[in-house]
C-alpha positions in Angstrom: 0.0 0.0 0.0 2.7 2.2 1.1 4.4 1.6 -2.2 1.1 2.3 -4.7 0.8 5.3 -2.5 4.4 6.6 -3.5 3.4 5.6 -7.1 0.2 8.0 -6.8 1.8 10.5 -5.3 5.0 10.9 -8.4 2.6 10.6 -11.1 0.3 13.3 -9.0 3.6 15.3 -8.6 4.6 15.5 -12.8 0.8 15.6 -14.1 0.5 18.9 -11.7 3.8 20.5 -12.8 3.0 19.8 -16.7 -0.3 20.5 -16.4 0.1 23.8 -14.8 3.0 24.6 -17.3 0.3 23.8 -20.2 -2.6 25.4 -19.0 -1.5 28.4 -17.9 0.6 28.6 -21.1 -2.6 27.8 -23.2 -4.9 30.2 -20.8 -2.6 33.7 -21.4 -3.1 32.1 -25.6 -6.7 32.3 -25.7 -7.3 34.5 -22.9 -5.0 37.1 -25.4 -6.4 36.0 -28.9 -9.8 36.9 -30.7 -9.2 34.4 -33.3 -12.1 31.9 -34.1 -9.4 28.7 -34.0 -7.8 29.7 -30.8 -11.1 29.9 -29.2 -11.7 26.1 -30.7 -9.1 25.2 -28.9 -10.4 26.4 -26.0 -13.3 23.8 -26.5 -11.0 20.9 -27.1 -8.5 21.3 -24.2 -12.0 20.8 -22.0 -13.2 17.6 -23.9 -11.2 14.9 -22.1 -14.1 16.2 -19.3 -17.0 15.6 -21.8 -16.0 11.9 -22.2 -16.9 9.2 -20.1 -13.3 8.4 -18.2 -13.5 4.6 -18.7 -14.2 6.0 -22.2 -10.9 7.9 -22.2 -8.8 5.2 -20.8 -10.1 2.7 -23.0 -9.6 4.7 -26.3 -5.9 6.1 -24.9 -4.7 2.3 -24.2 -6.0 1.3 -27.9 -4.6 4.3 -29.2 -1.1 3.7 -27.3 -1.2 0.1 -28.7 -1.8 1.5 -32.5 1.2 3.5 -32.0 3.3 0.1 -30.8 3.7 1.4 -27.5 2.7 -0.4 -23.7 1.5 1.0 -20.3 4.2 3.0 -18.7 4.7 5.8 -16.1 5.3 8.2 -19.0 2.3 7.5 -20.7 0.3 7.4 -17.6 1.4 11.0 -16.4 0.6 12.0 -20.0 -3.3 10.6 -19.6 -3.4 12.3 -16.4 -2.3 15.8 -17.8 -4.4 15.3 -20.6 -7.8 14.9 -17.8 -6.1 17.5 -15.6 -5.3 20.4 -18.1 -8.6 21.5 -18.0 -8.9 22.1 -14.6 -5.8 25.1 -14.5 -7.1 26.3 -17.8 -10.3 26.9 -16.7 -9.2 28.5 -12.9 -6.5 30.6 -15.0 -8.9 32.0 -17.9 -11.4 33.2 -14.9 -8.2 34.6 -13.2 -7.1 36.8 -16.1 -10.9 38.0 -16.7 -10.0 39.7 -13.5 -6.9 41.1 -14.4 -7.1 45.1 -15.8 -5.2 45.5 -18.8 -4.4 48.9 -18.1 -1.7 47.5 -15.9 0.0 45.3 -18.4 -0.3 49.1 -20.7 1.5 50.8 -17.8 4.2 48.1 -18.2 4.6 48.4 -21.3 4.7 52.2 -21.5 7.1 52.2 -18.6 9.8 50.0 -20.9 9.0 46.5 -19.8 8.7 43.5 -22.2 6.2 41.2 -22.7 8.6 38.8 -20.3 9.2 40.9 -17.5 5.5 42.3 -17.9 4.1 38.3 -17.5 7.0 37.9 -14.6 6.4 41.5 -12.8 2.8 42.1 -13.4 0.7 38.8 -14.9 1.8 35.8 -12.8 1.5 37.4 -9.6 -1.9 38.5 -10.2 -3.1 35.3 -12.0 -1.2 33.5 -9.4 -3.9 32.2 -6.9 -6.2 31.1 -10.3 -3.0 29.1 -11.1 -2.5 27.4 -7.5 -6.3 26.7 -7.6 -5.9 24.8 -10.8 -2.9 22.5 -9.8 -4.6 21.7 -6.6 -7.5 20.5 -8.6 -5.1 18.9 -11.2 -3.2 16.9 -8.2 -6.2 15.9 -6.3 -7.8 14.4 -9.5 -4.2 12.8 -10.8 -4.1 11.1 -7.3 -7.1 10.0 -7.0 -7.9 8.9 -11.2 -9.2 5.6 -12.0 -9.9 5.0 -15.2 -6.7 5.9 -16.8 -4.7 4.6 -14.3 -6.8 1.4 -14.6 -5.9 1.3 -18.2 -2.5 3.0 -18.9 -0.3 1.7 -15.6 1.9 -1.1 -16.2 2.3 -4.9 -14.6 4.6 -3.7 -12.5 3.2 -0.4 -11.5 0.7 -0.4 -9.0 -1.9 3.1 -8.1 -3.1 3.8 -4.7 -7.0 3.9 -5.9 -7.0 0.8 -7.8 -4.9 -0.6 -4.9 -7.7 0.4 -2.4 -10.9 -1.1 -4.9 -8.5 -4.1 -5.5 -8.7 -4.6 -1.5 -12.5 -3.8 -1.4 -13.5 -6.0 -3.6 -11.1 -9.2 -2.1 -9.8 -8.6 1.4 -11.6 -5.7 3.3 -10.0 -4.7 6.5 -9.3 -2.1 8.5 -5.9 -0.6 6.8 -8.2 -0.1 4.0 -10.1 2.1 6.0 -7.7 4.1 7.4 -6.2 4.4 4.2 -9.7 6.1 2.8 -9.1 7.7 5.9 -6.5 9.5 5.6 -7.1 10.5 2.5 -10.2 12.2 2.8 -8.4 13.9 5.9 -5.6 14.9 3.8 -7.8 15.8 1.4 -10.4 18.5 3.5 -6.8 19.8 4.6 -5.7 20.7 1.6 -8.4 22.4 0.3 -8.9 24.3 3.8 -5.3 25.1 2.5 -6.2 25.9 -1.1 -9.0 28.5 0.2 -7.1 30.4 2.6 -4.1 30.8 0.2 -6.0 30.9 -3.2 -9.5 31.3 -2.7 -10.1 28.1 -4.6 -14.3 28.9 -4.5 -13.7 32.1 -6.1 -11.8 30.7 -8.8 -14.2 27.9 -9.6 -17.0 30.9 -10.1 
């Protein structure tokens, strides 16, 4: 158990870093651009959360094995960030609808560039949107069934499927405090998310 936890919690780690990276990279794209095909891809970065997720594992292990690849920890961290992108995109984009563009104007007219503006004046402000999102992003990485289910290895084993695999055979107590733990790990966190991001505002 203590070993699928450890498993959980790297993949959580990577799908949260890369998934901030891209969303937040994608959110400043659309959130900056009126045209009609960066506003598509608005749409499709939030389809893996249209589809069923035994859907999406299903189809991502099929498409792995048209490519003549297996289950790996790389390709499962990739399945994650591709259910978890969504989640920063969509705290990020309502974080810069709050942010004035007068001030990026005053940067600019003061003799900042478009990097030190984003360092100086963006990411702080957009900041607590983006911690919002990862926490989202890790919470649903460590806890994901369905593509874990599908796109983990022989050899690598998840906390969650860990857990239902004990359910279903042996159910004792170290499976409940296990659930246990997490939930309380779980109510801490976001207690920790709202005082330091306002993670309710962001979802609004």
């Amino acid at each position: 158990m203590q070993r699928a936890a450890w498993n959980s919690l790297v993949v959580a780690v990577w799908t949260t870093a890369i998934a901030v990276t891209l969303g937040t990279a994608a959110a400043l794209a659309i959130a900056r651009s009126k045209a009609r095909l960066v506003r598509a891809a608005d749409l499709l970065f939030m389809s893996p959360l249209l589809l069923p997720a035994l859907a999406f594992g299903f189809a991502a292990l099929i498409f792995i094995n048209k490519l003549g690849l297996t289950p790996s920890i790389p390709l499962l961290v990739l399945g994650h960030v591709i259910v978890c992108v969504p989640f920063v995109l969509r705290t990020t984009l309502a974080a810069l609808t709050q942010l004035d563009p007068s001030l990026l104007e005053a940067s600019e007219s003061l003799g900042a560039g478009p990097l030190m503006s984003f360092r100086q004046v963006t990411l702080p402000l957009i900041a607590a949107g983006i911690t919002a999102g990862g926490f989202l992003a890790f919470m649903a990485s460590f806890d994901n069934v369905p593509v874990s289910l599908f796109l983990a290895d022989e050899r690598t084993e998840m906390l969650p499927i860990h857990l239902w695999q004990q359910i279903e055979t042996n159910l004792d107590v170290r499976t409940a405090a296990a659930s246990g733990v997490i939930v309380i790990a779980t109510l801490i966190l976001m207690a920790l998310a709202e005082k330091f991001a306002g993670l309710t505002q962001k979802m609004r």
